[in-house]
C-alpha positions, -999 to 999 in steps of 0.1 A, spaced: -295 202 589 -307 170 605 -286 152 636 -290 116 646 -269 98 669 -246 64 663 -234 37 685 -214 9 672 -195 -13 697 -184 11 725 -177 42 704 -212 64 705 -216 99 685 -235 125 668 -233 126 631 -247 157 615 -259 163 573 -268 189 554 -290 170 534 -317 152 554 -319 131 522 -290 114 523 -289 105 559 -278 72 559 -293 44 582 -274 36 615 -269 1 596 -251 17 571 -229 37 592 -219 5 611 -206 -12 578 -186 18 570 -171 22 602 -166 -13 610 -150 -16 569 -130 13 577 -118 0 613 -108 -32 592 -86 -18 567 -74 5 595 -62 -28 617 -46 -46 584 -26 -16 577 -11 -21 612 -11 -54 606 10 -51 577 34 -22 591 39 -46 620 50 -77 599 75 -56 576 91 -43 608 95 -74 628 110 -88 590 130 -56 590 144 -64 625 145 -100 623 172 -97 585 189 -70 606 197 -97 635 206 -122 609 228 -104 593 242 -92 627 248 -130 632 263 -135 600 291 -106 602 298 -116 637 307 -152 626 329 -138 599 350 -119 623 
C-alpha cells in the first residue's frame, strides 16, 4: 500500500492505494477534485434557481388570487 499526501486550496489530506501503480500525480488529483467541486457548486447552483422560481410563481400567483377576491 503506498500513502502520499494532497493539498489543494485549503483542504490538505492523505490519500492511500493499493496499487502503487496507479497512484496518480498530485496534479491529477487537483483536476478531479477541483472538477468535482465544480459540478458540486452547479448543482447548488441549479437547486437554488428552481427554488427561488418555485417561490417567486408561488408569490405571483399569491398576488394574482388576492386581486381576484
Amino acid at each position: 500500500m503506498a500513502s502520499m499526501h494532497v493539498r489543494i486550496d485549503e483542504m490538505h489530506s492523505r490519500v492511500d492505494t493499493i496499487d502503487s501503480d496507479a497512484l496518480l500525480t498530485p496534479a491529477a488529483l487537483d483536476r478531479i477534485v477541483r472538477a468535482v467541486l465544480r459540478a458540486m457548486e452547479d448543482r447548488h447552483r441549479s437547486e437554488r434557481v428552481l427554488r427561488a422560481d418555485i417561490d417567486l410563481r408561488s408569490i405571483v400567483e399569491q398576488q394574482r388570487q388576492g386581486g381576484r377576491s
